[in-house]
C-alpha positions in Angstrom: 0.0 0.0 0.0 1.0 3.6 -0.8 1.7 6.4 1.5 0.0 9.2 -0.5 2.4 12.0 -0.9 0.8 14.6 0.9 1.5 12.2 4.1 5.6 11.7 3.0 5.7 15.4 3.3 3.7 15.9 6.3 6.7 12.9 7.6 9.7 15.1 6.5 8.0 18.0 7.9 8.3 16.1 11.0 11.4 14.6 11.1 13.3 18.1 10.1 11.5 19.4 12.9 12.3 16.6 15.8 15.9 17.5 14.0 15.9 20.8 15.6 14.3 20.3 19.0 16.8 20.2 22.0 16.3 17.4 24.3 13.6 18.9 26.7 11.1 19.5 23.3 11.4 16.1 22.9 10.6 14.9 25.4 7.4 16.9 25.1 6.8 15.6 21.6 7.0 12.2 23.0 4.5 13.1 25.7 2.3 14.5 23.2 2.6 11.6 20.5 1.4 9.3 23.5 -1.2 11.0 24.0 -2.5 11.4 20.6 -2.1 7.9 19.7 -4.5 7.1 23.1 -6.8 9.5 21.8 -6.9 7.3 18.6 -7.3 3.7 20.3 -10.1 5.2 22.3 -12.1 6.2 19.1 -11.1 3.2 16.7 -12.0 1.4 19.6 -8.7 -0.3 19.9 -8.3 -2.3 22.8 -5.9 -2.1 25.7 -4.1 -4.9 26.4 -4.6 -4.7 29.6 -7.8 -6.2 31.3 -9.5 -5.5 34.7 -9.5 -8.2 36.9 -12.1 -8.5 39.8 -10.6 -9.1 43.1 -13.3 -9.1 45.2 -13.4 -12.0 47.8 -9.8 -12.2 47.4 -8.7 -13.1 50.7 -12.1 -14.3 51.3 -11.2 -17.1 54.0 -8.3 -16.0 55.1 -8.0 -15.0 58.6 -4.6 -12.6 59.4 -3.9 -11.1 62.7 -2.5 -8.0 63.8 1.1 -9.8 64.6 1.4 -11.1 61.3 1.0 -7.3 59.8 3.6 -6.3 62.3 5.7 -8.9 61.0 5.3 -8.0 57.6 5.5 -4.2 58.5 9.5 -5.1 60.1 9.8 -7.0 57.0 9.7 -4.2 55.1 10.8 -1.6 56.4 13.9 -3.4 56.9 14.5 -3.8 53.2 14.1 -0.4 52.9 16.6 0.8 55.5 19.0 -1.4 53.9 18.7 0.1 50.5 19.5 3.7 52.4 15.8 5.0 52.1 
């Protein structure tokens, strides 16, 4: 299939001008290019790849006491001391 020409222009028009952007402008441009193309999904009704999951009645059963949330706390708070946080 055929880019028609009018969009190989719009292209170059583009490129020359990511050419001249310092580093912070791109950055933006990338921001912005995200953004447009979830504009698009959302109206082509593309679908995300990524799919809700109920977890309601997850620890359904599960009984867990206020020593083993202390526990857990200690555990991870010490991993975080150790990393210097």
């Amino acid at each position: 299939m055929r880019v028609s020409t009018s969009t190989d222009t719009m292209k170059q028009r583009i490129l020359f001008s990511l050419d001249n952007l310092p580093p912070e402008g791109l950055r933006e441009v990338v921001k912005f290019l995200d953004y447009v193309r979830f504009k698009f999904q959302r109206k082509t009704g593309t679908s995300s790849p990524y799919r809700p999951i109920a977890l309601g009645g997850l620890w359904k059963g599960t009984a867990i006491d206020a020593h083993e949330i202390d526990e857990v706390r200690r555990e991870m708070w010490s991993g975080l001391e150790n990393r210097g946080l």
